[in-house]
C-alpha positions as CSV (number, residue, x, y, z in Angstrom):
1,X,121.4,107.8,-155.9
2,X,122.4,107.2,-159.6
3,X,120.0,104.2,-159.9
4,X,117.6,102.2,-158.5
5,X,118.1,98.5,-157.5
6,X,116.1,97.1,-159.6
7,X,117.4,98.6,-162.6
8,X,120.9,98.2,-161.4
9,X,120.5,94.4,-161.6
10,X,118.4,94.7,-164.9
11,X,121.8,95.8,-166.7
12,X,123.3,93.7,-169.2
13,X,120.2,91.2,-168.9
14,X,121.5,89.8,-165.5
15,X,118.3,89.4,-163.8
16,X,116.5,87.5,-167.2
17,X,119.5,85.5,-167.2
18,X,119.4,84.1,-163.5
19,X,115.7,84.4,-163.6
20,X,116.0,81.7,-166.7
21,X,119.2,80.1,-164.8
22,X,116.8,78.9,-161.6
23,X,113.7,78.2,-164.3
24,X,115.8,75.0,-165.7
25,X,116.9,74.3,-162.2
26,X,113.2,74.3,-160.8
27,X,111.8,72.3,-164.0
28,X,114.5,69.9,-163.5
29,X,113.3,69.5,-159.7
30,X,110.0,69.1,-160.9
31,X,110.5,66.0,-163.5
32,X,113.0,64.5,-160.5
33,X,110.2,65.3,-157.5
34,X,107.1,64.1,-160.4
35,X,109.0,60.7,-160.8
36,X,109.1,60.4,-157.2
37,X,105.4,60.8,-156.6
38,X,102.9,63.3,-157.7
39,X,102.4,64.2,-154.0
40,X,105.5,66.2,-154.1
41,X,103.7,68.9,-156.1
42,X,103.2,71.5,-153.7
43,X,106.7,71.3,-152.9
44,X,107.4,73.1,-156.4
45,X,105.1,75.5,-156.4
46,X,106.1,76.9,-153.0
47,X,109.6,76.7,-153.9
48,X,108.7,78.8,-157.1
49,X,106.9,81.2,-155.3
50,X,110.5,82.2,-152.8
51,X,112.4,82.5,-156.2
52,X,110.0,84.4,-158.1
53,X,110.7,87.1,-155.5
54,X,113.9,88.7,-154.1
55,X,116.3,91.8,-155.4
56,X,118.9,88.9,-156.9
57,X,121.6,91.3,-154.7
58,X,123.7,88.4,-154.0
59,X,124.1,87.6,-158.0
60,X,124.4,90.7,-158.8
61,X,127.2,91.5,-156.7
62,X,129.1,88.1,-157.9
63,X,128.5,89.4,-161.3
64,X,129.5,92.8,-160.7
65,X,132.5,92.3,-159.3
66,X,133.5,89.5,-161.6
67,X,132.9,91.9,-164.8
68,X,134.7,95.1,-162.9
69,X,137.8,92.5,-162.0
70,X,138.5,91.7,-165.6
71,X,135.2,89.5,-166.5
72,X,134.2,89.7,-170.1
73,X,130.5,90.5,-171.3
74,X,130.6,87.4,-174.1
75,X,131.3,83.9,-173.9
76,X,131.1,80.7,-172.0
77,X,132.9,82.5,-168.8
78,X,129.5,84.9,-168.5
79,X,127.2,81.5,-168.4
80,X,129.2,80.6,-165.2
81,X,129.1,83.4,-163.2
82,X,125.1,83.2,-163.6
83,X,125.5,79.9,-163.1
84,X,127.4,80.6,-159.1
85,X,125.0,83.8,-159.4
86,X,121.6,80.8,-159.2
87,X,123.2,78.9,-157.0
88,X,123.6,81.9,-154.6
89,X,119.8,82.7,-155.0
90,X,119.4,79.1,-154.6
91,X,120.9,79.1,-150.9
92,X,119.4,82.6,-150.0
93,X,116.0,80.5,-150.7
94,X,117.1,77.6,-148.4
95,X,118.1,80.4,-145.8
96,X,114.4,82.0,-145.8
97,X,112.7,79.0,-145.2
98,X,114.9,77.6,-142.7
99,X,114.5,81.7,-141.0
100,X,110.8,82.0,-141.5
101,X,110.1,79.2,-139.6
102,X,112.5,79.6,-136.5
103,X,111.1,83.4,-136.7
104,X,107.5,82.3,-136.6
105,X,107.3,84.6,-139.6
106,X,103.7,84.7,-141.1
107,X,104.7,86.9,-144.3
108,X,107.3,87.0,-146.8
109,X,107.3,89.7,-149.6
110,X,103.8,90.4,-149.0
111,X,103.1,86.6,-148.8
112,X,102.1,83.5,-146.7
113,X,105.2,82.1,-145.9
114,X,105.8,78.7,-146.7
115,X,104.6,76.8,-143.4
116,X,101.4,78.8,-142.9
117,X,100.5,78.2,-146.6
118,X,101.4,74.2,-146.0
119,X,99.2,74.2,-142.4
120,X,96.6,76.2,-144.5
121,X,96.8,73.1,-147.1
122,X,96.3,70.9,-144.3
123,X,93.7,72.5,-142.6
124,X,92.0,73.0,-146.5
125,X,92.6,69.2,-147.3
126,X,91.1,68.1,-144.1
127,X,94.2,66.0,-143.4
128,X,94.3,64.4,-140.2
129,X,97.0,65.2,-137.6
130,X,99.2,69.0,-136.2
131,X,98.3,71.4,-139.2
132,X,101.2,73.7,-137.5
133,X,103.4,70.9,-137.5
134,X,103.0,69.8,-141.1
135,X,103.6,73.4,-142.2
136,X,106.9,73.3,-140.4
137,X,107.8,69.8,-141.2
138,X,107.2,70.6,-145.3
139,X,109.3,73.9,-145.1
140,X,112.6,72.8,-144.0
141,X,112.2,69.8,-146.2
142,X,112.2,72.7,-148.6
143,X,114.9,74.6,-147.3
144,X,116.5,71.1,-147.6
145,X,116.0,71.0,-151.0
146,X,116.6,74.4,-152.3
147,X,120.1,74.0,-149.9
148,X,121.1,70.7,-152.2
149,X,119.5,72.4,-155.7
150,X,122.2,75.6,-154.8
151,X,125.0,72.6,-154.5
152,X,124.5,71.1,-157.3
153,X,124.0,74.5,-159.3
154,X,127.5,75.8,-158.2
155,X,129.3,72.2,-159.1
156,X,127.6,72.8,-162.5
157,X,128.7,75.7,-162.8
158,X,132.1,75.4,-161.9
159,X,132.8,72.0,-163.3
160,X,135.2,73.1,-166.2
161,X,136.9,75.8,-164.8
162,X,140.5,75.7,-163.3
163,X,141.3,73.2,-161.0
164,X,142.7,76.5,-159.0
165,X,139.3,78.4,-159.4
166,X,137.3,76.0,-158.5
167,X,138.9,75.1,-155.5
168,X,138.5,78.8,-154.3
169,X,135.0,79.4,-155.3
170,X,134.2,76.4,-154.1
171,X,135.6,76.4,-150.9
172,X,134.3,80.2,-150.4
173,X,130.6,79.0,-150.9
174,X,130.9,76.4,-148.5
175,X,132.6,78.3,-145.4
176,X,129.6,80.6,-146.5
177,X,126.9,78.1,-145.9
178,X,128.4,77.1,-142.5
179,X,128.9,80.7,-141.4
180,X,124.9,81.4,-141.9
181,X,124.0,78.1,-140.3
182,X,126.2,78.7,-137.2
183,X,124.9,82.6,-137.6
184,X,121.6,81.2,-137.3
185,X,122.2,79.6,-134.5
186,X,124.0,82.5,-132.5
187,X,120.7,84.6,-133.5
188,X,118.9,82.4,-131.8
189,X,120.9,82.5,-128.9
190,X,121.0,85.7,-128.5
191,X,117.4,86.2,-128.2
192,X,117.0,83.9,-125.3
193,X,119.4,85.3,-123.3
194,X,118.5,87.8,-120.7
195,X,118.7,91.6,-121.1
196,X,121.7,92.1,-117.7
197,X,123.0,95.2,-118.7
198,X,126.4,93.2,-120.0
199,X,126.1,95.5,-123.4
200,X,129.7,95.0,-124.1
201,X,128.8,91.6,-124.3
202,X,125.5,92.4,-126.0
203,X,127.1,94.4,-128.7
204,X,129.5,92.0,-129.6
205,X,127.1,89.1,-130.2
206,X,125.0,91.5,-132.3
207,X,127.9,91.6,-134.4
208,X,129.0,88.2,-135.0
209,X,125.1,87.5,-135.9
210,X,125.9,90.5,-138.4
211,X,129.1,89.3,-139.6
212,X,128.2,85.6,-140.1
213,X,124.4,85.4,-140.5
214,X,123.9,88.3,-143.1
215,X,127.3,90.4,-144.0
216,X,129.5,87.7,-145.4
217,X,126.7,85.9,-147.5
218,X,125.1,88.6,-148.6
219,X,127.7,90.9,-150.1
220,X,131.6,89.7,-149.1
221,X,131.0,86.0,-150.4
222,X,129.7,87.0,-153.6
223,X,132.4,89.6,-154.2
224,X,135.2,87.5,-153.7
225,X,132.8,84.9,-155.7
226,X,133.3,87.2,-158.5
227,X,136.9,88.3,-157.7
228,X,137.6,84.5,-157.7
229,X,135.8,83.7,-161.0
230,X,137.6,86.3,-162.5
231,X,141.2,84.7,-161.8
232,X,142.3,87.6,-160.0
233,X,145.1,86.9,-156.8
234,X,144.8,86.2,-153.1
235,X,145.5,90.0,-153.0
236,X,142.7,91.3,-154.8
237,X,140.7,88.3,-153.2
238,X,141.8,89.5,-150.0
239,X,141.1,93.5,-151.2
240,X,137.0,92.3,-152.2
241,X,136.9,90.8,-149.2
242,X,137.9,94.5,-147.7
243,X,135.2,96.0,-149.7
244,X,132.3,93.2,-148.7
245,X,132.7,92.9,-145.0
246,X,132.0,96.2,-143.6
247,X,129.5,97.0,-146.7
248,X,127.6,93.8,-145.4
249,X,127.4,94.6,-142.5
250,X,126.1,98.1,-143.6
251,X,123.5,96.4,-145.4
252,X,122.1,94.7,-142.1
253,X,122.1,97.7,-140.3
254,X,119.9,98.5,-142.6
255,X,118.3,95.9,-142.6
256,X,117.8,96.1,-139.0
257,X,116.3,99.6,-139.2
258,X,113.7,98.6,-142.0
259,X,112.6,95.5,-139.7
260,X,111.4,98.2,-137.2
261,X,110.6,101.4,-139.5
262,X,110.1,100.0,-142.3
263,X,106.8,100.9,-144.5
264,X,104.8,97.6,-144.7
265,X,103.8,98.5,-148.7
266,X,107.6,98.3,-149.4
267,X,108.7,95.8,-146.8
268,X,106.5,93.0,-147.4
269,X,106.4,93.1,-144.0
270,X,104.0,93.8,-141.5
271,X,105.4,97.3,-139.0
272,X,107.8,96.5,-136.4
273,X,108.2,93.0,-137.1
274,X,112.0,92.6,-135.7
275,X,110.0,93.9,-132.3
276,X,107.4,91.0,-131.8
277,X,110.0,88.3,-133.0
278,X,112.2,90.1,-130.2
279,X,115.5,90.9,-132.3
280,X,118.7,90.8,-130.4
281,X,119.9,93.3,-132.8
282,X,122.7,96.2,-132.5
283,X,120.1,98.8,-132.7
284,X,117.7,97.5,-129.9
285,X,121.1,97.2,-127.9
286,X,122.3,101.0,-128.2
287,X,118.7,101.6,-127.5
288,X,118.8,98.9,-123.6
289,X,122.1,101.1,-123.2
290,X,121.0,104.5,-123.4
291,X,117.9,104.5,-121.5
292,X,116.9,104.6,-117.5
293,X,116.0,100.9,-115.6
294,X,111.8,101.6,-116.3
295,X,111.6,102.6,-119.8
296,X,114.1,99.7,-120.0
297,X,111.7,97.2,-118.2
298,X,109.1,98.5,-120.4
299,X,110.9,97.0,-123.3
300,X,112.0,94.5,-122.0
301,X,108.6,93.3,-121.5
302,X,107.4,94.5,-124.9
303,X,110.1,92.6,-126.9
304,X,109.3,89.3,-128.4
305,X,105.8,89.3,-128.2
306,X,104.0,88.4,-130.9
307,X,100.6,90.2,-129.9
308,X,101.5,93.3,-130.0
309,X,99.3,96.1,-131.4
310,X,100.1,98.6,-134.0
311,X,99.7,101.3,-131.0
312,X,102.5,99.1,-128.8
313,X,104.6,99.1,-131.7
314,X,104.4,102.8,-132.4
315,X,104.8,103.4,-128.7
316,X,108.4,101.2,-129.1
317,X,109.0,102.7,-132.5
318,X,109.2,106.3,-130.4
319,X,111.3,105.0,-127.3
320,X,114.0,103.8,-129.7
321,X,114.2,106.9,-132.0
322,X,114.0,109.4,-128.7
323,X,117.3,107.2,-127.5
324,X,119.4,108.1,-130.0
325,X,120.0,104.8,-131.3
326,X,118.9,105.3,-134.8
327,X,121.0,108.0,-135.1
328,X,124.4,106.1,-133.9
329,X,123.4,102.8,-137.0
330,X,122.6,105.8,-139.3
331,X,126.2,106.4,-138.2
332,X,127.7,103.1,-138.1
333,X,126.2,102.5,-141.8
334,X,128.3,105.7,-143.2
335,X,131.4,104.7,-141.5
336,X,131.2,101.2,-142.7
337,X,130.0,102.2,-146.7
338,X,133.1,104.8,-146.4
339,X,135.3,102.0,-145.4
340,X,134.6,99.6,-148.0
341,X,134.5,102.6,-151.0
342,X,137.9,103.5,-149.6
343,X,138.9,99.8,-150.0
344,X,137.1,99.9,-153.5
345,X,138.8,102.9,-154.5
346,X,142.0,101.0,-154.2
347,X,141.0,97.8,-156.2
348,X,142.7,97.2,-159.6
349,X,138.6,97.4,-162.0
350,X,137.7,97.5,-164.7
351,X,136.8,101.4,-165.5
352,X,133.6,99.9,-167.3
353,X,132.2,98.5,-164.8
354,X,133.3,99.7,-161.4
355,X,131.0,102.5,-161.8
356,X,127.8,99.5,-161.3
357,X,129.5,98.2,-158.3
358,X,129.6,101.2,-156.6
359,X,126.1,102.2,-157.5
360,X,125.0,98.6,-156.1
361,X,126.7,99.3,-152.9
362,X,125.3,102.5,-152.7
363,X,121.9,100.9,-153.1
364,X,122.3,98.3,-150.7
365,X,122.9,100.2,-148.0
366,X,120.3,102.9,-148.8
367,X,117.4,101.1,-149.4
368,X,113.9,101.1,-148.4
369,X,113.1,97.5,-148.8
């Protein structure tokens, strides 16, 4: 791979720049949340915590695509695409604490995450009442604010730009946000339903969670985003949007393969988490179609519970690679990175930078974390 991702969105200063971008953001919060009561503290420094972490993907693919569809290196126009590029990171934020808790998630990047470290206050404090629930309580109220901080952010942002533009950009970001929330949703759903052997039906739930919880907001949104911000036409609009979908849903394939194999040390994860939070992913679906009625009782049975030893993981860990589902996402990840570089290859870039979007795609869909 021609670089790696963390060096990919080091160039041209784009990480210090959001990184400094969400710093006035969060110090703003602060002053408003100090006025309010000094209470509000730990509110801060969790939310600091989430955005000192994270790959800054999402901005760097707005920012990507903006400069290789015309976008120039100097000038107010740069300040505004980090600007949309905080308020993405802003609503990924809002995202993991909103997922973390309807997961049950203990870890995030190697972390508490935030409504075990709240209960753990609570506990700590000797506060009276549900530790559990006060953790839960404090980290949507989070995801809450980080969700009307990555509002305001993209208003700023966008405030003195065409009428036309911000129109666009804005109403891209805000289908965005309903697509996850609904996504969110139709994860859940899927998880409570019962394994019936209706994998047709299986499948294609797998992929609207895909499409609408992860793809679109991950990688199309912010490609248009930057496809928008650059002025460009509903035709190249429509052409980044050809790129974006099927490499988003590449990167959650992904994704979904890390959140069963994926090394803890990298991950931030602990092994086969996807397994005890029970998944309804496309993987785990190839794998309920291509084995016999026990071994799929077995899983069945396994799936979704949270108590299950590294030895039960490794065991599930073997059943799904011996069914050949890894190999058919390994497959359906090539197919869908050769169909959005076949769409990229017929984009009107910039020869300057088109050579960093493709090397971030590339990286998104072969990473290890």
């Amino acid at each position: 791979m021609p670089d790696d991702t963390t060096a990919l969105v080091d160039r041209e200063g784009l990480r210090s720049a959001v990184d400094a971008r969400l710093q006035v953001v969060l110090g703003h919060e602060a002053a408003v949340l100090d006025e309010i009561s000094e209470d509000a503290a730990p509110l801060i420094e969790s939310w600091r915590t989430m955005l000192r972490g994270g790959k800054r993907l999402r901005a760097a693919f707005c920012y990507w695509s903006w400069r290789a569809h015309g976008g120039s290196l100097t000038g107010p126009d740069r300040e505004r695409v980090v600007g949309v590029g905080a308020a993405l990171e802003l609503f990924q934020a809002a995202a993991l604490f909103h997922d973390d808790v309807m997961d049950n998630s203990d870890t995030r990047r190697g972390q508490p995450t935030a409504h075990r470290a709240f209960a753990r206050l609570h506990r700590d404090s000797g506060w009276v009442g549900d530790a559990a629930q006060f953790g839960l309580s404090s980290a949507i109220l989070l995801g809450d604010l980080s969700l009307i901080a990555s509002e305001n952010e993209l208003l700023a942002a966008t405030s003195d730009v065409s009428p036309e533009i911000r129109r666009l950009a804005r109403s891209t970001f805000t289908r965005m946000r309903s697509e996850v929330t609904v996504g969110q949703y139709l994860d859940m759903h899927a998880q409570v339903l019962p394994w019936d052997q209706e994998f047709a039906a299986d499948e294609r739930r797998a992929l609207e969670v895909i499409r609408s919880k992860s793809a679109r907001y991950s990688v199309e949104s912010p490609i248009v985003l930057g496809a928008t911000l650059a002025g460009r036409d509903a035709d190249d609009r429509a052409l980044a949007s050809a790129v974006g979908l099927p490499l988003g849903e590449a990167f959650q394939l992904r994704d979904d393969l890390l959140g069963v194999f994926g090394d803890p040390a990298v991950t931030g994860k602990p092994a086969g988490d996807d397994l005890r939070e029970g998944k309804r992913t496309l993987l785990l679906v190839h794998t309920m179609r291509a084995v016999d009625a026990s071994t799929r009782r077995v899983l069945v049975d396994a799936l979704g519970r949270p108590d299950l030893t590294d030895h039960e993981v490794a065991e599930l860990q073997a059943t799904i690679m011996a069914s050949g589902a890894v190999d058919e996402i390994e497959a359906r990840i090539a197919r869908q990175t050769d169909e959005a570089f076949e769409a990229l290859g017929r984009a009107h870039l910039d020869p300057s930078a088109e050579p960093t979007l493709r090397d971030l795609a590339l990286a998104a869909v072969a990473r290890a974390a």
